[in-house]
KOLFI-202039 format. One line per field, with one value per residue (C-alpha): x, y, z; residue number from 1. Coordinates in nm, 3 decimals, always signed. Example, Ala and Ser with C-alpha at 12.3 -4.5 7.8 and 13.67 -1.06 7.14 Angstrom:
BEGIN
u [+1.230 | +1.367]
v [-0.450 | -0.106]
w [+0.780 | +0.714]
num [1 | 2]
***
This chain:
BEGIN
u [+11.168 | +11.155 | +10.998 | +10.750 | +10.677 | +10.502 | +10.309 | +10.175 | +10.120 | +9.878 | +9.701 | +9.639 | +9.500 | +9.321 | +9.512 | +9.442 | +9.797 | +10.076 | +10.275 | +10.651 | +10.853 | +11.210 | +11.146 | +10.778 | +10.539 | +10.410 | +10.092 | +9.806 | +9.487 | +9.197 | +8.829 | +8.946 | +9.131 | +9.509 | +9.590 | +9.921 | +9.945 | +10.325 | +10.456 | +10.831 | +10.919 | +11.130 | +11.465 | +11.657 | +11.843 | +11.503 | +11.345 | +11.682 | +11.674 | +11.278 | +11.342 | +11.650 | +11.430 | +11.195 | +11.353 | +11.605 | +11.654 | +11.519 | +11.646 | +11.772 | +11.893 | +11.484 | +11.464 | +11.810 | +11.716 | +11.333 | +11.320 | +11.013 | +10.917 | +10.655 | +10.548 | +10.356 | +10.482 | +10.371 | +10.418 | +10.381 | +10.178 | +9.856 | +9.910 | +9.980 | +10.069 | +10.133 | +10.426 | +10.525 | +10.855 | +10.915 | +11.100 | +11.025 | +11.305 | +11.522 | +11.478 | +11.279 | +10.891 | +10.704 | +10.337 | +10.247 | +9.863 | +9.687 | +9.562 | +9.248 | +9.311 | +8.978 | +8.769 | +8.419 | +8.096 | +7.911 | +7.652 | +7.978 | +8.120 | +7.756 | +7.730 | +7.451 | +7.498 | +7.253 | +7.464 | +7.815 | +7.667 | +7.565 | +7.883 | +8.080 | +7.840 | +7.966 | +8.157 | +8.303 | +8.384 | +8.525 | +8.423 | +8.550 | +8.612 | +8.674 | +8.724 | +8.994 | +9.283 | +9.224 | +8.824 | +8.791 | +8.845 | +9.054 | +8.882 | +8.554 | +8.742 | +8.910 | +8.520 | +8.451 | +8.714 | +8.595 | +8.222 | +8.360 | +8.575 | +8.308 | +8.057 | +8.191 | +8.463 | +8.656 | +9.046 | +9.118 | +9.423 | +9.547 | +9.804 | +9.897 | +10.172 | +10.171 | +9.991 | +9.726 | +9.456 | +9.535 | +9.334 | +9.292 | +9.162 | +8.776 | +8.550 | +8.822 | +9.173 | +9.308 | +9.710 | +9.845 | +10.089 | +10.311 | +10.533 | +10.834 | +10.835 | +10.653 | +10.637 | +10.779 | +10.533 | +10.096 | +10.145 | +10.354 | +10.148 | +9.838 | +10.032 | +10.072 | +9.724 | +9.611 | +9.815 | +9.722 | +9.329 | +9.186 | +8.802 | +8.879 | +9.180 | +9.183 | +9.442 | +9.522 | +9.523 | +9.484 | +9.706 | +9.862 | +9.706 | +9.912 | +9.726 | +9.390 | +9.412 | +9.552 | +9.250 | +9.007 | +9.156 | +9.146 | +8.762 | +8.710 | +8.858 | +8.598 | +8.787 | +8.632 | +8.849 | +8.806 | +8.998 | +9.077 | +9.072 | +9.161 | +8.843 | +8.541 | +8.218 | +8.084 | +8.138 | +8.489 | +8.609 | +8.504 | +8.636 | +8.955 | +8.948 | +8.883 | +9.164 | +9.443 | +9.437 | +9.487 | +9.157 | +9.183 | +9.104 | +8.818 | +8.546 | +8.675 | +8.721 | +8.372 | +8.254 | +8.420 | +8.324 | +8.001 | +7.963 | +8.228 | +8.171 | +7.940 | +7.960 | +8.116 | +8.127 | +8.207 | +8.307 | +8.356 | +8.433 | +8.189 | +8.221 | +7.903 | +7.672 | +7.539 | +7.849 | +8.250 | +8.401 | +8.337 | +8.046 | +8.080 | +7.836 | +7.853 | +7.720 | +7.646 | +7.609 | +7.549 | +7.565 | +7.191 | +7.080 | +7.048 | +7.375 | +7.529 | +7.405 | +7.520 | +7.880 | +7.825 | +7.710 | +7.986 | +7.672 | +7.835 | +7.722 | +7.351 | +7.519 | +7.452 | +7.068 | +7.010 | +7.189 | +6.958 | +6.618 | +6.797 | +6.677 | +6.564 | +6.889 | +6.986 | +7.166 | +7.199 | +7.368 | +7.588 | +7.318 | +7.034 | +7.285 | +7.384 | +7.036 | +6.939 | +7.205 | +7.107 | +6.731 | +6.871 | +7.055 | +7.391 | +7.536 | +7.446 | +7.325 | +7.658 | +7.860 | +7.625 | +7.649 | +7.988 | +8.069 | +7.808 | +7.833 | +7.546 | +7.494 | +7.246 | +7.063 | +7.061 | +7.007 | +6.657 | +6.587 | +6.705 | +6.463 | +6.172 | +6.217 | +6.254 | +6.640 | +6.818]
v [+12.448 | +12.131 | +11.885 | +11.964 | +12.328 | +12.108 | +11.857 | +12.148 | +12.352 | +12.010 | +11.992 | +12.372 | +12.368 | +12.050 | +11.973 | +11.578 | +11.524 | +11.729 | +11.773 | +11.878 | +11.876 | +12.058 | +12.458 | +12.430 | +12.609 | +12.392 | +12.277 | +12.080 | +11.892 | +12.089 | +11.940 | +11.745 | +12.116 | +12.122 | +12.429 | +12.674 | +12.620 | +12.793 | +13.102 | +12.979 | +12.812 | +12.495 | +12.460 | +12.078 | +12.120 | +12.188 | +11.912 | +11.707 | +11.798 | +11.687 | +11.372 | +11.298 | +11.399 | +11.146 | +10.829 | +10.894 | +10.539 | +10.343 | +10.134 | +10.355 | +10.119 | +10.077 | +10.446 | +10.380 | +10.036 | +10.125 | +10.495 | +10.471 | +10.445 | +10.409 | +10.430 | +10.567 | +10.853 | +10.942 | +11.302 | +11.441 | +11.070 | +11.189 | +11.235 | +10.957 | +11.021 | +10.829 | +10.851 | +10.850 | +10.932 | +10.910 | +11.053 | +11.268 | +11.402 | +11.266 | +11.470 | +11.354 | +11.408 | +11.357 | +11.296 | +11.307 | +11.216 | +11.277 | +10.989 | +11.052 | +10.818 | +10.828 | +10.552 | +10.681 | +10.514 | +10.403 | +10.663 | +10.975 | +10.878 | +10.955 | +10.554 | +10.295 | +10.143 | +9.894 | +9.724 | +9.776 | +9.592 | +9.329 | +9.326 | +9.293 | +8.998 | +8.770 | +8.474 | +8.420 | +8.575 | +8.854 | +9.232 | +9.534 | +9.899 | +10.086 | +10.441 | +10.636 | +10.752 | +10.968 | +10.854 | +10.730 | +10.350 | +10.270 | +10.451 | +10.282 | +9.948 | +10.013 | +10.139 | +9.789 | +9.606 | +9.830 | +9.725 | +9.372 | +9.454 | +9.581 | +9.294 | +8.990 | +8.731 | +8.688 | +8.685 | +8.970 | +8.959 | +9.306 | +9.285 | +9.662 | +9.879 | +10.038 | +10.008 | +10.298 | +10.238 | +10.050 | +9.907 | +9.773 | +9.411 | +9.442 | +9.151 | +9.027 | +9.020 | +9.178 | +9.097 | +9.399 | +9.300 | +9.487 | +9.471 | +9.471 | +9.478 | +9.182 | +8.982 | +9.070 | +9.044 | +9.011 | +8.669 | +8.556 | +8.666 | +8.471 | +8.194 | +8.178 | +8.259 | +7.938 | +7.862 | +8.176 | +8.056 | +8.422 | +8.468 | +8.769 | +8.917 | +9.207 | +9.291 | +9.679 | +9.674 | +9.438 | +9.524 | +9.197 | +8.862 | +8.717 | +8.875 | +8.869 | +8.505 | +8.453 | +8.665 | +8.449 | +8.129 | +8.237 | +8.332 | +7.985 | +7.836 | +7.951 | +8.273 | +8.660 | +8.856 | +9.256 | +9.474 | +9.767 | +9.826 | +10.148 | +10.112 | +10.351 | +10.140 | +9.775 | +9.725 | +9.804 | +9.597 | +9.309 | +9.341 | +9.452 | +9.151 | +8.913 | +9.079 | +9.035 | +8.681 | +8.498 | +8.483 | +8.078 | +8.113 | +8.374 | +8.151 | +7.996 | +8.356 | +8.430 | +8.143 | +8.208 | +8.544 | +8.487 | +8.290 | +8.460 | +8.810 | +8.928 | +9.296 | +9.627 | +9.968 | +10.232 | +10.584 | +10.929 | +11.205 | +11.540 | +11.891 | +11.969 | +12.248 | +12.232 | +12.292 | +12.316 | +11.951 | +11.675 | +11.411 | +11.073 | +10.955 | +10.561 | +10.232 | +9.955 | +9.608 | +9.285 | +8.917 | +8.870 | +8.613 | +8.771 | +8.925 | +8.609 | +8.495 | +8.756 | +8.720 | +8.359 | +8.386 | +8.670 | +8.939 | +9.224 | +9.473 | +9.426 | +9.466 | +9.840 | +9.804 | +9.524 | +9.800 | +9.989 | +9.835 | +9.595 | +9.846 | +9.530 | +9.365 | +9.750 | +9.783 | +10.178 | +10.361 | +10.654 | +10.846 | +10.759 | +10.833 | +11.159 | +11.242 | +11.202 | +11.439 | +11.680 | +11.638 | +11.674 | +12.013 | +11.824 | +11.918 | +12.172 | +12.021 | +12.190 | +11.939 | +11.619 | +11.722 | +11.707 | +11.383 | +11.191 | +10.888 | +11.011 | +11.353 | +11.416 | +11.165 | +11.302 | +11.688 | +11.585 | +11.371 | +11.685 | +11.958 | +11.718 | +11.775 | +12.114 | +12.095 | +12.230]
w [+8.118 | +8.381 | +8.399 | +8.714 | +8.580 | +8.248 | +8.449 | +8.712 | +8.431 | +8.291 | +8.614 | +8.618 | +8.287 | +8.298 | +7.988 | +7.868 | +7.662 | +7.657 | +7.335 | +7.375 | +7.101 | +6.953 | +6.855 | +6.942 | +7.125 | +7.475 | +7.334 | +7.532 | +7.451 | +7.653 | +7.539 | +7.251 | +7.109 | +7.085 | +7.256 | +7.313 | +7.721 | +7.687 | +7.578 | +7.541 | +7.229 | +7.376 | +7.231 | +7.168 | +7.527 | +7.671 | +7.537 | +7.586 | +7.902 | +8.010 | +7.839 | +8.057 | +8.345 | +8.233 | +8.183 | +8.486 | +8.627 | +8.338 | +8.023 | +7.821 | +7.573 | +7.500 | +7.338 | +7.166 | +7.004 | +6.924 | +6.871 | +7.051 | +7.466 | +7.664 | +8.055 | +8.381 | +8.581 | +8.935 | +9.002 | +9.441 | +9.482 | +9.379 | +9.000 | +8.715 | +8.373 | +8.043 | +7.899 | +7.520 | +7.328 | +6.992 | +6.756 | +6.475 | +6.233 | +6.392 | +6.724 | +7.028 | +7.033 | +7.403 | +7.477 | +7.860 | +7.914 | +8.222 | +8.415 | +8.665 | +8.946 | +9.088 | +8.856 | +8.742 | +8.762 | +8.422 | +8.520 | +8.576 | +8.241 | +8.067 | +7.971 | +7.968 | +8.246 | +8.190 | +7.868 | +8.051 | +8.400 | +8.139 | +7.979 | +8.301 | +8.416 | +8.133 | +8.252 | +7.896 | +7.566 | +7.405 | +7.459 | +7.303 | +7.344 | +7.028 | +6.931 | +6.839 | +7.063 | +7.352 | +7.309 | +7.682 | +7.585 | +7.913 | +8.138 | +8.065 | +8.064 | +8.429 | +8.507 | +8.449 | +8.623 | +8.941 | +8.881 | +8.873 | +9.190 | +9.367 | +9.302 | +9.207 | +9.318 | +9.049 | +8.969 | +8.713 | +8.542 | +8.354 | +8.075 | +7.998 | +7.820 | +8.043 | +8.300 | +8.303 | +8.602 | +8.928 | +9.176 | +9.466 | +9.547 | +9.695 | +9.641 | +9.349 | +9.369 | +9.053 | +8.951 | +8.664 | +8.436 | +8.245 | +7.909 | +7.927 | +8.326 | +8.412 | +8.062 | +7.748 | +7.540 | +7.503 | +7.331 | +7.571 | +7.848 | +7.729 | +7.638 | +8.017 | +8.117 | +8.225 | +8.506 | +8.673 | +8.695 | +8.554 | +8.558 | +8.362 | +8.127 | +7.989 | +7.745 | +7.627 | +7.293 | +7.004 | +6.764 | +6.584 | +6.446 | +6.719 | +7.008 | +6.823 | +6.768 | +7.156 | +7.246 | +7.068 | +7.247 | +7.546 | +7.542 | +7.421 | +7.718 | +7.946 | +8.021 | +7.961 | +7.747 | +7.766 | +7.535 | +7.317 | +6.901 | +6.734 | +6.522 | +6.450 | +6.501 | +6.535 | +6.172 | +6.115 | +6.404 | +6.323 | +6.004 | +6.116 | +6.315 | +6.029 | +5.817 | +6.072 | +5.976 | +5.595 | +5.378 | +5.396 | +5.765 | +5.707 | +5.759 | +6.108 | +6.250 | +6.189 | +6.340 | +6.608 | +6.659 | +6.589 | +6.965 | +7.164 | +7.066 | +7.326 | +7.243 | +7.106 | +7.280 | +7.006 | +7.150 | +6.979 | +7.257 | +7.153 | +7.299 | +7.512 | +7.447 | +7.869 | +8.011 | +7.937 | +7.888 | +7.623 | +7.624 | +7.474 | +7.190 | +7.139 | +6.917 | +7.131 | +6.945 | +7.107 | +7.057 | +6.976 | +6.791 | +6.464 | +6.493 | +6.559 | +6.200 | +6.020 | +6.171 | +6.133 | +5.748 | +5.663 | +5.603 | +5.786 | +5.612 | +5.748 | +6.103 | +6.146 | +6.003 | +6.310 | +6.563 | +6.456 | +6.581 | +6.835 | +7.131 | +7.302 | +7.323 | +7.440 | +7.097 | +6.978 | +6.660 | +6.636 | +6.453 | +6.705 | +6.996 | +6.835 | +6.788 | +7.162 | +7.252 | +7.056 | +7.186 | +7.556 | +7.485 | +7.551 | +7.186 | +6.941 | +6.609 | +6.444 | +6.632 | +6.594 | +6.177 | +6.280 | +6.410 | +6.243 | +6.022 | +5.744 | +5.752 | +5.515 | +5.719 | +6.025 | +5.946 | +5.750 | +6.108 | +6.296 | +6.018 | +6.110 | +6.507 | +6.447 | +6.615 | +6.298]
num [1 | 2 | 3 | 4 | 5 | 6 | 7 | 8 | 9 | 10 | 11 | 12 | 13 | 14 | 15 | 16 | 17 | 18 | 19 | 20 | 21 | 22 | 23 | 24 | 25 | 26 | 27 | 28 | 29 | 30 | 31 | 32 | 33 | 34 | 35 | 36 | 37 | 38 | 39 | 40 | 41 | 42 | 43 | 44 | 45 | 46 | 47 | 48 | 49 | 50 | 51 | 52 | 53 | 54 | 55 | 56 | 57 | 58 | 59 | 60 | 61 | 62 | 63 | 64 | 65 | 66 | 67 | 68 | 69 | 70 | 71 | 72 | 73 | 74 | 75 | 76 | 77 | 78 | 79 | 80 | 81 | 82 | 83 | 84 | 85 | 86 | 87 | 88 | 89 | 90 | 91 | 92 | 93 | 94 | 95 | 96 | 97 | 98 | 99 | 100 | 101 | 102 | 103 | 104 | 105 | 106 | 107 | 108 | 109 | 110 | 111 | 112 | 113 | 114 | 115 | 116 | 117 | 118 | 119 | 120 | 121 | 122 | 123 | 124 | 125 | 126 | 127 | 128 | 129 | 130 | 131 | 132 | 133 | 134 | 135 | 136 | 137 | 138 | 139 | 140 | 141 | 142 | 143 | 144 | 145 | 146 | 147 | 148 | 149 | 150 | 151 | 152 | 153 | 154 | 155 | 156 | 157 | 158 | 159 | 160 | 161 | 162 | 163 | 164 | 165 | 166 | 167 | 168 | 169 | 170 | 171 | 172 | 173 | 174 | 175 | 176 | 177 | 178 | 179 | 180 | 181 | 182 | 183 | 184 | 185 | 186 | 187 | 188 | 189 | 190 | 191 | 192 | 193 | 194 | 195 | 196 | 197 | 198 | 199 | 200 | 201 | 202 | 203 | 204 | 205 | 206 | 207 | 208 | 209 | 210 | 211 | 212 | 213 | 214 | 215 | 216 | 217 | 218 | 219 | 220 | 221 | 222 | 223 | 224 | 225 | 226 | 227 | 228 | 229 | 230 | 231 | 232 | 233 | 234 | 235 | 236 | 237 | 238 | 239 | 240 | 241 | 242 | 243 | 244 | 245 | 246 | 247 | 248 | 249 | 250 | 251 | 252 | 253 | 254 | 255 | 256 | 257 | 258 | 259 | 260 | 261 | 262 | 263 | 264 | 265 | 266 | 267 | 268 | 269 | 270 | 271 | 272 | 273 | 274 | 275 | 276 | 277 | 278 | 279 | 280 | 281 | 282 | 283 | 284 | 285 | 286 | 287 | 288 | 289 | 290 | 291 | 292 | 293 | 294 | 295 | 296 | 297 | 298 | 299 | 300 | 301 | 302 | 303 | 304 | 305 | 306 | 307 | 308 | 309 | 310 | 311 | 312 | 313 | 314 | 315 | 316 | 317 | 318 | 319 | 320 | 321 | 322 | 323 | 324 | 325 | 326 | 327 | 328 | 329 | 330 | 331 | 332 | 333 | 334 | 335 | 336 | 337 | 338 | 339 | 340 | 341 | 342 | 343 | 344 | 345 | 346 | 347 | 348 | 349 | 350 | 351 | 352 | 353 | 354 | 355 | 356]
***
C-alpha cells in the first residue's frame, strides 16, 4: 500500500490519526473510535516501504539514534499532517494525524469565548491548555494566536515539535520555530528569548523541569507564556507542575504560580448526541484572588470547590460543563456518566432534572 492511497484514504474518511503498523489491519481514529479504514493486513515491506516514503530527504540518522521521529507532511498543498514513528517490538510503528489548516473561531470549536478573548488579552503570565492527547489542545492554542493576529500588535514567537498550525502575519508578525530545524532544543530556545523582543511565546508542550522552570522565567520577565500539559483538570496540573521540581523548592514554585498563572483550559473531547462528530466539555480556572491564595498557601485541594462557584471570574467545572450539555441535547446522559469526574454525583443532579 503507498503512501498517498493512506493519506486520501484519511481525508475520505475524515479519519483524525492514522495507525499503521507491521501485520495489522489499517486502522483510523473517526470521532474519538479507533476504527478498521483497510481491508489489507500490511505486511513489514509495506510498512517498510511507507516509512521510506516518509522520511525521503530527511535525517535518517534521527530514527536510527532515537528509535523515535517526529514531523509535518504536506500532501497536493492543501493538506498537513503530523508525523510520528516509533518503534514497537522492534519493528516500525507510524501515527499520521490530520491537521485542519483552516483555524476555527472560539465560537466553531464550541468554547467560551468570553474566558479565551480574556486569556489572549494578557500581556503577561503563564496560560495552559491541558487534556489528554488528541483532546483539541493545539488547535485551541493556534485559535488564540489567530485572535491575537487578528487584533493585536504583538510579536508572537512559536516554539513547536513540530510545527503543527501556521500563520500568516496580520496585525502581529508571528516567527515559528522548530526543534531540531531551527533550535535544538525548548530550553535552549527560551534561553534565547529575549533578544528576539516576544510579546508572546508559546511553547508546545511542557514536558521537563527544564522547560517548566524556563517557562516560569520567562512569564516573569514581562513576557506571556501559552502552552500545553498532558494533564486532566486544573488540579492535577498544577501539581504536576510543582512535582517537576525538588520538594526544597516547593514553596517558591507556588509562589510563583500563584501570580503568573492566569488560567487553565481543561478539555475532554465527547461524542455528540445532535449530530455526528465530537464536542468538547472543559474546566476553566482563573487567577482570581482566592485562587491565588490557595496556590500561594499550598491548599490545592480546595481549588476545584472555588471552580465551582467562581462563575463570576467565568470559572466552570467538568461536572457543571457536562451537565449543560446534557441539558442542551448535545450528549446523551450515558456519555456525560461516562466522562465525568464523580459519577454518583452527577446522575442524582441529572434524576433531579429529570435527564436520566
Amino acid at each position: 500500500m503507498k503512501l498517498n492511497e493512506i493519506l486520501e484514504l484519511q481525508i475520505k474518511n475524515n479519519v483524525s490519526d492514522m495507525f499503521i503498523r507491521t501485520n495489522s489491519l489499517l486502522k483510523g481514529r473517526v470521532y474519538s473510535q479507533v476504527e478498521i479504514v483497510g481491508n489489507k493486513k500490511l505486511s513489514y515491506n509495506d510498512v517498510e516501504e511507507i516509512l521510506n516514503e516518509l522520511i525521503q530527504g530527511k535525517d535518517k540518522s534521527i530514527l536510527q539514534t532515537k528509535k523515535s521521529m517526529e514531523f509535518t507532511l504536506w500532501y497536493e498543498t492543501q493538506w498537513r499532517f503530523r508525523v510520528g514513528i516509533f518503534y514497537q517490538r522492534n519493528t516500525p510503528a507510524i501515527v499520521i494525524r490530520k491537521i485542519d489548516l483552516n483555524i476555527p473561531t472560539f465560537e466553531q470549536l464550541n468554547l467560551p469565548s468570553s474566558v479565551l478573548e480574556k486569556f489572549s488579552q494578557e500581556r503577561r503570565g503563564l496560560i495552559l491548555l491541558t487534556g489528554t492527547t488528541g483532546s483539541g489542545k493545539s488547535t485551541t492554542i493556534a485559535s488564540m494566536i489567530e485572535y491575537m493576529n487578528q487584533n493585536f500588535k504583538k510579536h508572537i514567537v512559536t516554539i513547536e515539535e513540530p510545527i503543527e498550525f501556521t500563520f500568516e502575519d496580520k496585525k502581529s508578525i508571528i516567527n515559528q520555530r522548530e526543534i531540531g530545524t531551527d533550535v535544538f532544543s525548548y530550553a535552549e530556545a527560551l534561553r534565547q528569548f529575549t533578544v528576539h523582543s516576544p510579546d508572546v511565546i508559546y511553547i508546545g508542550t511542557i514536558r521537563d523541569a527544564q522547560t517548566c522552570y524556563a517557562a516560569i522565567t520567562a512569564a516573569e520577565t514581562g513576557v506571556l507564556v501559552l502552552s500545553t500539559l498532558h494533564s486532566v483538570n486544573a488540579l492535577s496540573t498544577i501539581e504536576r507542575i510543582v512535582n517537576f521540581f525538588p520538594p526544597h523548592q516547593h514553596a517558591l514554585i507556588l509562589n510563583q504560580l500563584s501570580s503568573l498563572l492566569k488560567g487553565v483550559l481543561s478539555l475532554r473531547l465527547l461524542p455528540r448526541a445532535d449530530i455526528s462528530g465530537l464536542i468538547p466539555a472543559y474546566e476553566v480556572m482563573v487567577l482570581s484572588p482566592s485562587i491565588s491564595r490557595l496556590i500561594r498557601e499550598n491548599k490545592l485541594w480546595e481549588i476545584p470547590k472555588y471552580i465551582a462557584t467562581g462563575d463570576v471570574y467565568g470559572m466552570k467545572s467538568f461536572q457543571q460543563c457536562i451537565f449543560e450539555l446534557v441539558e442542551k441535547k448535545k450528549i446523551t446522559s450515558e456519555v456525560a456518566l461516562e466522562y465525568a469526574d464523580k459519577k454518583e454525583e452527577l446522575e442524582l443532579e441529572l434524576r433531579n432534572k429529570g435527564l436520566l
